[in-house]
N, C-alpha and C positions, 0 to 999 in steps of 0.2 A: 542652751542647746547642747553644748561639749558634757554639759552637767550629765543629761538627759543619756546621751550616746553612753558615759563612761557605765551608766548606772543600768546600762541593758546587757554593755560587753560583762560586764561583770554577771550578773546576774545567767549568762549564756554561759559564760567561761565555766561557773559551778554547775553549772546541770552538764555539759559536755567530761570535764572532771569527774563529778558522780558518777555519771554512765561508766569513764573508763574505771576506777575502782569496782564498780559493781560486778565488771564484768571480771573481773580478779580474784572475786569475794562471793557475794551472793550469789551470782548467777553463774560462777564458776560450774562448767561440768565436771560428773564424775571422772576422776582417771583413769580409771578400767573400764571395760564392758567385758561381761560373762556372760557366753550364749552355751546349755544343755541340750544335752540330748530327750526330748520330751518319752513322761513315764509311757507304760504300756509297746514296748518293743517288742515282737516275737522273742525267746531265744534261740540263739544258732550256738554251736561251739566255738564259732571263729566269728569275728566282727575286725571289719575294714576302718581303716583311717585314710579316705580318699587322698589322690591329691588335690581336691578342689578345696579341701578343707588347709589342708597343710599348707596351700599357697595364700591361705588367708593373711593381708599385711607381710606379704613378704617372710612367712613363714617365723613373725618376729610375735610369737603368741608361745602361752603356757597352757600346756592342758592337766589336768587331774581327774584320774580313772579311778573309781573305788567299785570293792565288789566284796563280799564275804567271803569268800576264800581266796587260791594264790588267783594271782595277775604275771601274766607273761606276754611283754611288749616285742617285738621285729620292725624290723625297719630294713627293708628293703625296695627292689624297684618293682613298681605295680605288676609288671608283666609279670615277673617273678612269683609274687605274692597267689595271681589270679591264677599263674601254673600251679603252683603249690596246693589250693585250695579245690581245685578240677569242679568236682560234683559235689560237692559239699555244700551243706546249708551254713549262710553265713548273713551278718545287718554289715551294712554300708553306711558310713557314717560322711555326710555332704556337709557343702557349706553352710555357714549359716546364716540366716535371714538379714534382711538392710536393716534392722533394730539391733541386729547381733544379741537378739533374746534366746534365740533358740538356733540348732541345729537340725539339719534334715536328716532323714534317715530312710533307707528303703531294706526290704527283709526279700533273701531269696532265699526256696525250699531246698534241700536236697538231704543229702546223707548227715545222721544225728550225731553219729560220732564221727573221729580222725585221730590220724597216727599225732602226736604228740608231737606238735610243731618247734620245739624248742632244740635248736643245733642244730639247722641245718644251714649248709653253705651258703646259700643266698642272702641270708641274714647279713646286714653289713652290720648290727650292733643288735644286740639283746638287753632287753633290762626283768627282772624279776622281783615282787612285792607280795607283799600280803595284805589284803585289806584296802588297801590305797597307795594309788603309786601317782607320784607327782614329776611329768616330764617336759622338757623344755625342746622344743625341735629345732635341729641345727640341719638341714641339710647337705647328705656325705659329698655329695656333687651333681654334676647336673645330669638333667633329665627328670623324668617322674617318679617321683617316691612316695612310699603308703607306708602306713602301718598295720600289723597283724598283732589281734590283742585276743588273748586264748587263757583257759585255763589248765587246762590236761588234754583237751582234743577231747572229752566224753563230756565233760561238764559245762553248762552255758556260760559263753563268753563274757564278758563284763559287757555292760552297753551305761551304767552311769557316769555317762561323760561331760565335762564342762572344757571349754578351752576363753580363757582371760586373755584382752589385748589391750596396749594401750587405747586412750581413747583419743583418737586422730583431731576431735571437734574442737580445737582452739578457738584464742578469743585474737583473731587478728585486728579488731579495733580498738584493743585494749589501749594499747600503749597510744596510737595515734590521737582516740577521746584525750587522753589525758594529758598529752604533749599540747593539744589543741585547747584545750581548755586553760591548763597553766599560761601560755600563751595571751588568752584573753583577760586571763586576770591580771595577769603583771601590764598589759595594754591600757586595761580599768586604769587601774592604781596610777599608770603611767599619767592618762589624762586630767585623774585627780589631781597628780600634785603639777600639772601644768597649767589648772583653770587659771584664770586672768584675775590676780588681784589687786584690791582699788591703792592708787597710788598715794604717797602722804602729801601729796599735792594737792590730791581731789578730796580729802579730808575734810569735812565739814568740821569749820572756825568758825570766829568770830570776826568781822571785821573786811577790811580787804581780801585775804584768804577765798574768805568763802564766795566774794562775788568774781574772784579774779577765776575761780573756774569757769572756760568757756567750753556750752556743748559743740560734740563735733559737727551737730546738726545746722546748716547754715538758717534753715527755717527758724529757728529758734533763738539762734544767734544773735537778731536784732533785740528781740526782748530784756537777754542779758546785760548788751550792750547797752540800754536806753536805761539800765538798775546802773549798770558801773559808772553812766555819766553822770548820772543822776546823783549820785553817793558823791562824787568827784566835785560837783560843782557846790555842794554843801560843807563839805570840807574847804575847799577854799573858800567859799562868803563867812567862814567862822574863822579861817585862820589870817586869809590877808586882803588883798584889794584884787581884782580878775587883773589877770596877766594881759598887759599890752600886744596888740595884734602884729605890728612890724616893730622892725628895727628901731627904726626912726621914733617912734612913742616909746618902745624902752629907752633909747639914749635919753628921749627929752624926759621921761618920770626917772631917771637916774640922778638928772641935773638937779641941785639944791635951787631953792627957787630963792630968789633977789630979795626977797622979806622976808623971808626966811631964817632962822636962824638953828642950831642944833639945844637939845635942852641946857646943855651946861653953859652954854654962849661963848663956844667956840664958833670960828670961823666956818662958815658952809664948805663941803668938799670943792673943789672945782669944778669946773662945767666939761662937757665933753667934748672931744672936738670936732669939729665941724665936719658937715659930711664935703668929702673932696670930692666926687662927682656923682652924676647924675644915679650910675650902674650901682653904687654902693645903698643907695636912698630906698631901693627897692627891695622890696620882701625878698628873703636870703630862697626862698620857693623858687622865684624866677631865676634868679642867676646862676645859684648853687643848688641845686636839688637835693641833692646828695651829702651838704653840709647840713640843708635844713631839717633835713631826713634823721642825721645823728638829731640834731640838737631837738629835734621835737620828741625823740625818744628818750632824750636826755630828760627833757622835762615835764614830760609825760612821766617817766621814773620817777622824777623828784614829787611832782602830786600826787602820786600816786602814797608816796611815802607821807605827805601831809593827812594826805585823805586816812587812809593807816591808823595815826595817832589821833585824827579827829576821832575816826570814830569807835575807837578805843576809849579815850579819855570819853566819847556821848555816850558810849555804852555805860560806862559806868554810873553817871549820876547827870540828871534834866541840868541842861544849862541855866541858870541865875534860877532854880525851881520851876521855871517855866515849862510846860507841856510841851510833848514832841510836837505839837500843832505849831506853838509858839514859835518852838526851833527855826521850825524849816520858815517861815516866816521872816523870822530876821535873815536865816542865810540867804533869803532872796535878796535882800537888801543888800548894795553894795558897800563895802566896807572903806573907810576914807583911812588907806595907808599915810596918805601926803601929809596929814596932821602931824604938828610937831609932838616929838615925844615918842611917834612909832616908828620901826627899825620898815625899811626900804627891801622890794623885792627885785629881784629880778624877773625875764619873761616867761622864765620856768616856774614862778611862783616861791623862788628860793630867799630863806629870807640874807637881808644884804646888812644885817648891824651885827652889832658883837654882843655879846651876851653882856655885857658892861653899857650897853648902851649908846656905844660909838659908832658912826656911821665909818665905814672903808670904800675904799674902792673897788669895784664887783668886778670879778674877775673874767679876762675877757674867753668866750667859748671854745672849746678844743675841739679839734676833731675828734670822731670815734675811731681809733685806729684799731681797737681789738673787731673782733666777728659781730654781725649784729645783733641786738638784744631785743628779748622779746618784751612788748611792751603789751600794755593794757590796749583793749579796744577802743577806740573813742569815736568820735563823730566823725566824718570824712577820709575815714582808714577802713581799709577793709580785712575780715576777716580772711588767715591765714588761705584759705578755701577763694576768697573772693577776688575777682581779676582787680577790681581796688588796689590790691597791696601792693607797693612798688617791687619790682625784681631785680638781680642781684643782690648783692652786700648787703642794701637795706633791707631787705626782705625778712622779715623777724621769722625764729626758725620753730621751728613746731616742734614742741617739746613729745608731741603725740608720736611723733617718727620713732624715734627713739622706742616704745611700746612700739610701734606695726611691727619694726623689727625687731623686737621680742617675740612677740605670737609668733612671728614665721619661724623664727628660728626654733620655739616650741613644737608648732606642726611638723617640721622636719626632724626635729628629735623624736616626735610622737611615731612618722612613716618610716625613719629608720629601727624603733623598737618593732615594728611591723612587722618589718623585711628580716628582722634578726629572729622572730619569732616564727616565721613561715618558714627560717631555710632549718630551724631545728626540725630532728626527724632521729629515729632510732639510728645509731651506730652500725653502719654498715659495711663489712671490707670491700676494699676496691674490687672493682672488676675489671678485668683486662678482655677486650673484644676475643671472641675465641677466633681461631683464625680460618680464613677458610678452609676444609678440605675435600679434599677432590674427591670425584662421586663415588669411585672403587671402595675409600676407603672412609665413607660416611658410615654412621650407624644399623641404617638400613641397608647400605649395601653387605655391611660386614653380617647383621641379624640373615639377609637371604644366604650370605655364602654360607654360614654355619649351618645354615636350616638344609641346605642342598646334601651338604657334608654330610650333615644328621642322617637325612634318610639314605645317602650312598652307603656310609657304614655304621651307622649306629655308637651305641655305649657299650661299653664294655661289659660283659656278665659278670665279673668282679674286680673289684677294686685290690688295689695294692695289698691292702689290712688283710682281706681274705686270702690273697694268693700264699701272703704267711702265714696266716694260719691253716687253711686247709695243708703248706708244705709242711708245719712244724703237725699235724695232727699224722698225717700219712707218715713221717718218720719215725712218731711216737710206735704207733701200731706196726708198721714195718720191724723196728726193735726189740718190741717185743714179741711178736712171732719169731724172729732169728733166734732171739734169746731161748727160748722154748720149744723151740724148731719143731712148734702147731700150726699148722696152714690155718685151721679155724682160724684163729685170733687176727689172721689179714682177713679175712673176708669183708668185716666193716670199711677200710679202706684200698684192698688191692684185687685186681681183675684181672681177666684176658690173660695175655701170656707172662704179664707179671708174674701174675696169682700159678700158673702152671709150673714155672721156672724155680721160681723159690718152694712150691711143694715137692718136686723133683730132687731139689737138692736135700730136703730137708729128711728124704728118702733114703739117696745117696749115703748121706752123711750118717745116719742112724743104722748103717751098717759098714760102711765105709770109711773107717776114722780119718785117714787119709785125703778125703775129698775136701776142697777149700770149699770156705763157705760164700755166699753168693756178694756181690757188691753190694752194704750198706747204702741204705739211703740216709738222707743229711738234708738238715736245711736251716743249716744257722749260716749259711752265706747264699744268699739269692743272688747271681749273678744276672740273670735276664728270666723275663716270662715273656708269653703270647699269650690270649688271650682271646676268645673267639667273641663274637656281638651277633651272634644267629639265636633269635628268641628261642626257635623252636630245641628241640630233645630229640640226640642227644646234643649236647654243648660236651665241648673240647679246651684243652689249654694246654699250655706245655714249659716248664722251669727247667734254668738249668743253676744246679746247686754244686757248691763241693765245701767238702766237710775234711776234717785233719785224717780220716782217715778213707778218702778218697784221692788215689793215685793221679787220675787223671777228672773233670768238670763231666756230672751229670746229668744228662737229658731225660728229665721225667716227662711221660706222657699223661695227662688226667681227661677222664671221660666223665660226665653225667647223664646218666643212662636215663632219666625222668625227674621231674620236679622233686617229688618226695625222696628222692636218694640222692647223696652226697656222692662228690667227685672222688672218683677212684683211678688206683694208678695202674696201670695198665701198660707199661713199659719203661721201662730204666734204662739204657743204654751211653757207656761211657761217650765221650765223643774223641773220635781216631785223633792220633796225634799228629799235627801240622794241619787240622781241621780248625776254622771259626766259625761261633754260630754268627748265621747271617743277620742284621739288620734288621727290628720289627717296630711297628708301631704300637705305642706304648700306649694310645686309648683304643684299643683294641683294633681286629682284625676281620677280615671274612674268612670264611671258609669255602672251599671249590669245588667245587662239585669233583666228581672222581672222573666224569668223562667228558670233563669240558677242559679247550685246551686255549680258554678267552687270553691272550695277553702272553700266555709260557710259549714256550721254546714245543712241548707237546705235553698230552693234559696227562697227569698224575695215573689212570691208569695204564697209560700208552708206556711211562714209564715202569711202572711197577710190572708190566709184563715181560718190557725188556731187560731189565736188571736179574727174572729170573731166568732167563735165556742166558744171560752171559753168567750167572753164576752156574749153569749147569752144562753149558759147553764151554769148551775150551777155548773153540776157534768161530765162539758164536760172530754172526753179521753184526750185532748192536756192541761193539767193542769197542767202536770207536764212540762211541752214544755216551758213555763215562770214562771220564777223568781219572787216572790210575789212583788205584784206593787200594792201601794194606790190607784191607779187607778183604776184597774182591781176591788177591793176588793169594791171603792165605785159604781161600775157601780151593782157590784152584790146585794151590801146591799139596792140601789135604786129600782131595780127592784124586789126584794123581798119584800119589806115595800110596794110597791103599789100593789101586789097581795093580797097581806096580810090585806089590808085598803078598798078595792072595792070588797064589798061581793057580791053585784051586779050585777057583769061585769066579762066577761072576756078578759083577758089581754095578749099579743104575743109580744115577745122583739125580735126585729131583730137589727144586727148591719151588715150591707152591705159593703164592702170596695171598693171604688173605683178605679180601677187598671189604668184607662185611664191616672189619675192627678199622679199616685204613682212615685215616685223619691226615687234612690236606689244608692248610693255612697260609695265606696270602702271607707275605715279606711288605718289606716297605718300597724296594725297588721292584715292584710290581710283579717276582719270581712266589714260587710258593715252596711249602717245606711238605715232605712226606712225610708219614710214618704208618708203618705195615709191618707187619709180623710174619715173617716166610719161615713154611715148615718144611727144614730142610732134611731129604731121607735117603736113607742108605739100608739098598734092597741087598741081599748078597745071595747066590743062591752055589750051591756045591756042586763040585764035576765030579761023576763015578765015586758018589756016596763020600768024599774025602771030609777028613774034620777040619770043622771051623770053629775056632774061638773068639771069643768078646773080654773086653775087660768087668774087669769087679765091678764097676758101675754098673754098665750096660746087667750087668749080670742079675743087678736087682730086679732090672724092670723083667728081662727073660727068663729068669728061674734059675741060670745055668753058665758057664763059661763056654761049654762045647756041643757043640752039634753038628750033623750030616747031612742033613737037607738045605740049610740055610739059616738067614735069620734076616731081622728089619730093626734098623733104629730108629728113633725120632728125634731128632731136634730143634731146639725153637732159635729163632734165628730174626729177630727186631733189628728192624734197619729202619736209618731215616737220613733222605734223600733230598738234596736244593735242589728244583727245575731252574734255572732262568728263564728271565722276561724274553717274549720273542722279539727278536730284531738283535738283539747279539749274541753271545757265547752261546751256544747249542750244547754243549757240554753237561749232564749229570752230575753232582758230586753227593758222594756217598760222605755222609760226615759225622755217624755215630751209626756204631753196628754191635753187637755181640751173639755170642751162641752157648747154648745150654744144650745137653740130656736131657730130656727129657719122658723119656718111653723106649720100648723094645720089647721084639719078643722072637722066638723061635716060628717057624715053619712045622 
């Protein structure tokens, strides 16, 4: 049966083995999957890379775009991408199917061509190819990203596209089949080299040997037994006279008999001595149990050893030629030891002469003092199994014990290779129970708060990477217009009162050798940006830089006036000295509306009205509304020294703030930052026709130094202003200001 079991574990073990190889090997899946964008697309100029696509596998996939002429990749954020694209006909490119064969794809109509998508701000990275371009997606940060894939903005976009991913479909019962299998083979093997084998005891001989094997089966037992006496009792009728039944019959066949004489005719041994009482006379069974017990085993061994060389020596050649019919015949016959001439037995059938033919004295029975011995079955003994056999000592011990405990001890080697083979399993690092944590600050509670966050402020319109490049591009083109002192050459990157201030001066200066030239912009040291998170157009930002040849840190203002145009600077303004820029948050900001006063001290334009009240009176009400500012202090000691100098004329200081250009950006301490552009003017008009004069500047913009009616300046005058949060300081500060010429003319 153990045969049977090994030769099925085995047979199991290799089919479980097989499997896991196969699954390694033949049945190995591919390791990539590649899903296309299927033939026949409309063409558009522009063609999307969703983000459904881009978040395929965790964004951990390769695409390859190929197309006949150039290829120009963007990567930006969707909203961004679908501002940029407005009315334009464009293919969307979706995820791909549960096969990951193919890509989806949907086509919308609109406009055939577009401006030439390549440079603009939004772009967090650009790639460019011809023919084929092969990209690997890394997402810049979070939120949703796409890509825009173009050729010129006139010419159809690329639409053959493949994206390659690993392929997820492992074989997790690889390893397990084959753990499980090996497992059963080495169990096979195991039981192989444990089957039960026959001992050199049960070795089929000749002779005693072979009948001395007894089955374990006590059914059986008698039959063996009835062959062992049987052989037993023929061996002694050939070799001596049947062993006397008590004591008392061996003493008296010990005794020489009174006519007896020995062959050489010496004297007969002695007689024995008489039994001294009645208890001795009696079979050593009744008295001694335990003594007769050895001694029958004693001489039960001894015949056992005669039976032996009988019939060894019958084996080999017929007694006197006689048939084995013959044999058994005479050994019925009892054998007449008494005769003179033959050597004397004892009760064990031992013989009692000397090899010379000398009778001795038989020597008297010892006890068994060693363990008992196991003896041949014979008639009135019972097998080892049989309530017959006497207990304790005498008890002959079963050689079979010795084998049960073998096989058990086998089976328990067999169930611990079991247990050693069940607790193998692949290598695995510990794990340590993760611990608990509190509900705030579980996964989901943190995935809600970020999600709340999300939609209160959003992502930032651009990323760090941009904020420098769009500053080192506005410095670039700033430089070069000073350099050439061409107002064209800003126009790509400068606006608003920038763009007015530096064409004034550039004015000035091209007749006025004298006139300094305006504060360079710089951006090889970013000290802070802001950064607004309002989808819609225009978006706002604001740096502050300074360069080696910047006296004091510059606050640049940048606008993007709509998707298709790049952010422009729109105000420069040093920041006053014993001023800090305030605190921002550095994944971006809101923006505030101009007459909303949600959280400030009061809303952005409540301020920018009062700030032009106190710049154009002296003893304005809002005085105390700001913070004393160099500014403020020179705008007022300027316009007092010129009323004070033109006795003449009279003089009207307006300072106007423009609310269209004004940009209003939340702080981190809940306060916000202004910036506005006030056009600050100076009317003068003449008493009784007197002359008035202007300087060489002014003189550009008026034609003239002197006049008699009057005249009017202009100057641009960018200021940018901290509200605070309401519930403390009430205070304004004015914390980067400056002023330009700008314009003038006579009356």
């Amino acid at each position: 049966m153990r045969f049977k079991i090994a030769i099925a574990l085995a047979v199991l073990g290799l089919l479980l083995l097989g499997a896991g190889i196969g699954q390694r090997t033949i049945w190995l899946p591919p390791a990539q999957l590649t899903a296309s964008v299927p033939a026949g697309v409309a063409p558009a100029p522009l063609t999307v890379i969703s983000p459904d696509l881009l978040k395929t596998r965790d964004g951990q996939f390769s695409m390859t775009v190929k197309s006949s002429g150039p290829i120009q990749l963007a990567v930006a954020r969707e909203r961004d991408i679908a501002g940029w694209i407005g009315d334009a006909a464009h293919t969307t490119i979706g995820a791909a199917n549960e096969e990951f064969t193919a890509l989806s794809s949907k086509s919308t109509e609109g406009a055939a061509e577009v401006p030439n998508p390549a440079g603009s701000d939004m772009w967090v990275a650009e790639e460019k190819a011809t023919g084929e371009l092969s990209y690997t997606w890394q997402a810049p940060g979070h939120g949703d990203w796409a890509l825009l894939l173009s050729s010129d903005g006139k010419a159809a976009a690329p639409t053959d596209i493949s994206v390659t991913v690993d392929n997820d479909e492992g074989t997790p019962w690889a390893v397990p089949l084959m753990i499980v299998g090996s497992a059963l083979l080495a169990l096979a093997a195991l039981l192989f080299v444990l089957l039960p084998r026959k001992s050199k005891a049960a070795e089929v001989v000749p002779g005693r040997r072979a009948a001395g094997r007894v089955p374990a089966d006590p059914a059986t037992g008698a039959l063996e037994v009835a062959k062992i006496v049987a052989a037993r009792e023929s061996a002694k009728a050939a070799a001596a006279a049947p062993a006397p039944a008590t004591i008392a019959e061996a003493r008296k066949a010990d005794a020489p008999s009174a006519d007896l004489k020995s062959d050489d005719g010496s004297a007969p041994a002695p007689a024995a001595a008489a039994v001294s009482d009645a208890t001795s006379a009696l079979p050593r069974t009744l008295h001694d149990p335990q003594d007769a017990l050895a001694g029958d085993a004693a001489a039960s061994k001894a015949d056992a050893g005669k039976a032996d060389a009988a019939g060894v020596a019958d084996a080999g050649k017929p007694d006197d030629g006689k048939k084995p019919q013959d044999a058994k015949k005479d050994s019925d016959a009892p054998d007449d030891d008494s005769k003179p001439g033959s050597g004397g037995s004892d009760a064990s059938g031992s013989d009692t002469s000397g090899n010379d033919g000398t009778p001795f004295k038989r020597k008297p029975r010892q006890r068994n003092s060693g363990g008992p011995k196991r003896v041949a079955p014979a008639e009135g003994l019972g097998t080892p199994e049989s309530p017959a056999a006497p207990e304790g000592k005498g008890q002959p011990k079963d050689k079979d014990g010795g084998k049960n405990m073998s096989v058990k001890a086998r089976w328990g080697a067999a169930l611990a290779a079991v247990l050693l083979a069940g607790s193998v399993s692949p290598a695995m690092a510990e794990t340590t129970p993760a611990a608990e944590t509190p509900a705030a600050e579980t996964p989901a509670a943190t995935a809600e708060a970020s999600a709340t966050e999300t939609a209160t402020v959003g992502f930032p319109n651009l990323l760090t990477s941009q904020v420098q490049r769009i500053a080192t591009s506005v410095a670039t083109i700033v430089a070069s217009g000073d350099n050439a002192k061409n107002a064209k050459e800003l126009e790509p990157r400068v606006a608003g009162m920038a763009l007015t201030m530096r064409t004034a001066n550039y004015q000035i200066r091209a007749t006025v050798e004298s006139e300094a030239a305006a504060e360079p912009v710089n951006a090889t040291k970013l000290l802070a940006n802001v950064v607004s998170t309002t989808a819609a157009w225009p978006r706002s930002a604001m740096i502050v830089t300074q360069g080696e040849n910047n006296a004091l840190p510059q606050l640049l203002t940048l606008v993007q006036a709509s998707a298709r145009e790049n952010y422009k600077l729109i105000q420069a303004t040093p920041l006053l000295p014993g001023q800090t820029f305030p605190k921002v948050d550095k994944e971006g900001t809101k923006e505030v509306a101009l007459d909303s006063a949600d959280g400030l001290a009061m809303s952005p334009e409540a301020a920018i009205s009062a700030l032009s009240d106190r710049l154009t009176n002296e003893h304005s009400k809002f005085a105390a509304t700001f913070k004393d500012s160099l500014y403020v202090t020179s705008v007022l000691d300027l316009q007092r020294q010129v009323a004070a100098d033109a006795k003449d004329a009279e003089y009207v200081f307006s300072h106007k703030g423009e609310l269209e250009s004004a940009v209003s950006l939340r702080t981190a301490d809940g306060g916000a930052m202004v910036v506005v552009g006030y056009n600050f003017g100076i009317d003068a008009t003449s008493k009784q026709d007197a002359t008035l004069t202007v300087g060489d500047d002014a003189a550009v913009f008026t034609g003239g130094t002197e006049t008699t009616k009057g005249f009017s300046l202009n100057y641009a005058e960018p200021v940018v202003m901290y509200i605070p949060p309401a519930g403390g300081a009430t205070e304004v500060t004015i914390i980067s200001a400056n002023r330009a010429l700008v314009g003038g003319s006579f009356k």
